[in-house]
C-alpha positions as CSV (number, residue, x, y, z in Angstrom):
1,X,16.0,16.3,-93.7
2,X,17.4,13.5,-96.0
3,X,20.7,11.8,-95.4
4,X,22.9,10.0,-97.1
5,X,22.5,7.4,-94.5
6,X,18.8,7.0,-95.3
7,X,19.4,7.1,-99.1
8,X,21.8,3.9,-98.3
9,X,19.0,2.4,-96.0
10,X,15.9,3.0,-98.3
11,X,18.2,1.2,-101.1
12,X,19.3,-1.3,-98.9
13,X,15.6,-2.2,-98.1
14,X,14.1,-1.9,-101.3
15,X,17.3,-4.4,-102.2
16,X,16.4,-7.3,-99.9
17,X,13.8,-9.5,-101.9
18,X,16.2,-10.3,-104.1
19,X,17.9,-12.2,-101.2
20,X,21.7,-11.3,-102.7
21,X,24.5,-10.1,-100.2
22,X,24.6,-6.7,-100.8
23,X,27.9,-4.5,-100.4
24,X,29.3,-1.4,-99.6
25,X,32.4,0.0,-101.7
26,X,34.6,-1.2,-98.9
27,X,34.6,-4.9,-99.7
28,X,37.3,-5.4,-102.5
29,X,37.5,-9.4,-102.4
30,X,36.6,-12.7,-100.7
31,X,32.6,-12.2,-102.2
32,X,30.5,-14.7,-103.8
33,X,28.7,-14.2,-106.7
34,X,25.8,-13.5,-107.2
35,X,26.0,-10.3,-105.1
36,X,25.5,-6.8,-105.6
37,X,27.2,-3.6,-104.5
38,X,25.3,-0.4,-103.9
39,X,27.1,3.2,-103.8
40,X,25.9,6.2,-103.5
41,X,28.1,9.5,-105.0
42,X,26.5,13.2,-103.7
43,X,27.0,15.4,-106.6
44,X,25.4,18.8,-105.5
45,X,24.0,20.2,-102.6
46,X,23.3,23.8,-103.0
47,X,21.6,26.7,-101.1
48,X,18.3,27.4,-103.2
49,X,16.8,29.4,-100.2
50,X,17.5,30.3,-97.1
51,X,16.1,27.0,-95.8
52,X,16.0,24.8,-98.7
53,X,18.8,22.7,-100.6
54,X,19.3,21.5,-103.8
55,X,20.9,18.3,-104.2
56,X,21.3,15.5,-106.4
57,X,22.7,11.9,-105.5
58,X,23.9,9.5,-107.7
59,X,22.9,6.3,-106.8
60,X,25.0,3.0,-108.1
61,X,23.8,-0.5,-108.2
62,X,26.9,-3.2,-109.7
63,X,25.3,-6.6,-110.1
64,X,28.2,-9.7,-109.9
65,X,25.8,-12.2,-111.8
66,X,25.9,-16.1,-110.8
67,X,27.3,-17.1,-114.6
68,X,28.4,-13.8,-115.9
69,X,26.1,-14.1,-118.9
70,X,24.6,-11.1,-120.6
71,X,20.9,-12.7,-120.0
72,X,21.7,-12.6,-116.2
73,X,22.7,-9.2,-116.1
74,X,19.6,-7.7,-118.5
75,X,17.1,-10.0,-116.1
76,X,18.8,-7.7,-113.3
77,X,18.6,-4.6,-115.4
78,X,14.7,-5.5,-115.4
79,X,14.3,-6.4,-111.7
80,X,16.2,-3.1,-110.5
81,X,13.8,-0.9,-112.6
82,X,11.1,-2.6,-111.3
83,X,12.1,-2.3,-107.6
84,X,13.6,1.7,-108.1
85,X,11.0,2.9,-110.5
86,X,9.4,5.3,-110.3
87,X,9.5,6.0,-106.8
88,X,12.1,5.7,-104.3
89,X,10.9,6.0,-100.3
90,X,13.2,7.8,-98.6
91,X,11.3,7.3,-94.5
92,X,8.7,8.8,-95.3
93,X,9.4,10.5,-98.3
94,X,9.3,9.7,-101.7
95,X,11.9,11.0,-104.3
96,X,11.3,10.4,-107.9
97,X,14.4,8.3,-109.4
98,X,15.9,9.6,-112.8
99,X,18.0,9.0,-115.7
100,X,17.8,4.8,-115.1
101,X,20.6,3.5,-116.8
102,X,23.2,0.5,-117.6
103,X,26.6,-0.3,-118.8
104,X,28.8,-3.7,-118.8
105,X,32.0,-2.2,-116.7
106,X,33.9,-5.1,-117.3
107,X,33.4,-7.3,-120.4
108,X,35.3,-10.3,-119.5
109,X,33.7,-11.2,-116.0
110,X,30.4,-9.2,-117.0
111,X,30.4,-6.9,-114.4
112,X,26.8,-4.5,-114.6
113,X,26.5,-1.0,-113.1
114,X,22.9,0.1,-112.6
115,X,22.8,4.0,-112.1
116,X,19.9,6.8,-111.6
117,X,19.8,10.4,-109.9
118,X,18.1,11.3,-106.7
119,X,17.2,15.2,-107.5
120,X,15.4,16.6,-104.3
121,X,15.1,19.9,-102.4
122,X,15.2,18.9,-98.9
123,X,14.7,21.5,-95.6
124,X,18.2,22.9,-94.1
125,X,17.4,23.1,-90.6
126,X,17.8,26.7,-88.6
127,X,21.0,26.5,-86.2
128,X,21.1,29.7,-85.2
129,X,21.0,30.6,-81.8
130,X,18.4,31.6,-79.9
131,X,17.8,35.5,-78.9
132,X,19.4,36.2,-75.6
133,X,16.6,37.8,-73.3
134,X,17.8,41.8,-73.4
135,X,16.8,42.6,-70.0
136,X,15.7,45.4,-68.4
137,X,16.7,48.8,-70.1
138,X,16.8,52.2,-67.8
139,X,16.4,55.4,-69.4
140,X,16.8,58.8,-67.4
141,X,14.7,61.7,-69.5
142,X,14.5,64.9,-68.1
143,X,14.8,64.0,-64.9
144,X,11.9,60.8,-64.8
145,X,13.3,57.3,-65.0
146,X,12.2,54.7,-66.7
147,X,12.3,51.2,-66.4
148,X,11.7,49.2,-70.3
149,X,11.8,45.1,-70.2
């Protein structure tokens, strides 16, 4: 089973040659650029079979360059497709990434979000409880009993 936990870990590994601080969403202030946040939104998790779900992560990458120059953030643009594409490893899985994409989210400190989609079917594992052992069942036909375990 893949968890949002591993998604965050698998990015946050595939992240560390770049040798920025990398944040969650809960750091608002006090960073230093450059740095880089990394988010991850589930959008969908459906029952496609009994055992099997459907799910599809969005997974987003906001780069704080050094100078806040356009070069620095489509350098960044290049280095993230090169580290996420086309194959993300999730453990020991790997999930094909998709729909790689940019945008400038803020145009006076040029602040760059780097999304793609994780679409997977992972395994839904089997909680249900185990058969209780029935015991023995005794039957009295005609007079002859009988004794079924």
């Amino acid at each position: 089973m893949i968890t949002l936990v591993a998604i965050k870990t698998a990015i946050n590994t595939a992240l560390a040659p770049l040798n920025l601080d990398v944040y969650g969403g809960e750091i608002k202030e006090g960073f230093v650029r450059p740095c880089l946040f990394a988010n991850l939104m589930p959008l969908k998790s459906e029952t496609f079979k009994a055992d099997t779900s459907e799910n599809l992560v969005v997974v987003e990458i906001v780069y704080f360059s050094a100078n806040k120059t356009d070069i620095e953030n489509l350098q960044m643009y290049d280095l993230l497709k090169a580290i996420f594409t086309p194959i993300l490893t999730i453990g020991t899985k790997n999930k094909l990434v998709r729909n790689f994409r940019a945008e400038v989210i803020d145009e006076q400190d040029h602040i760059y979000s780097v999304k793609f989609d994780l679409s997977f079917y992972d395994e839904i594992p089997d909680n249900t409880p185990p058969d209780e052992d029935m015991g023995t069942l005794n039957l009295n036909l005609g007079g002859y009993e009988y004794g079924i375990t």
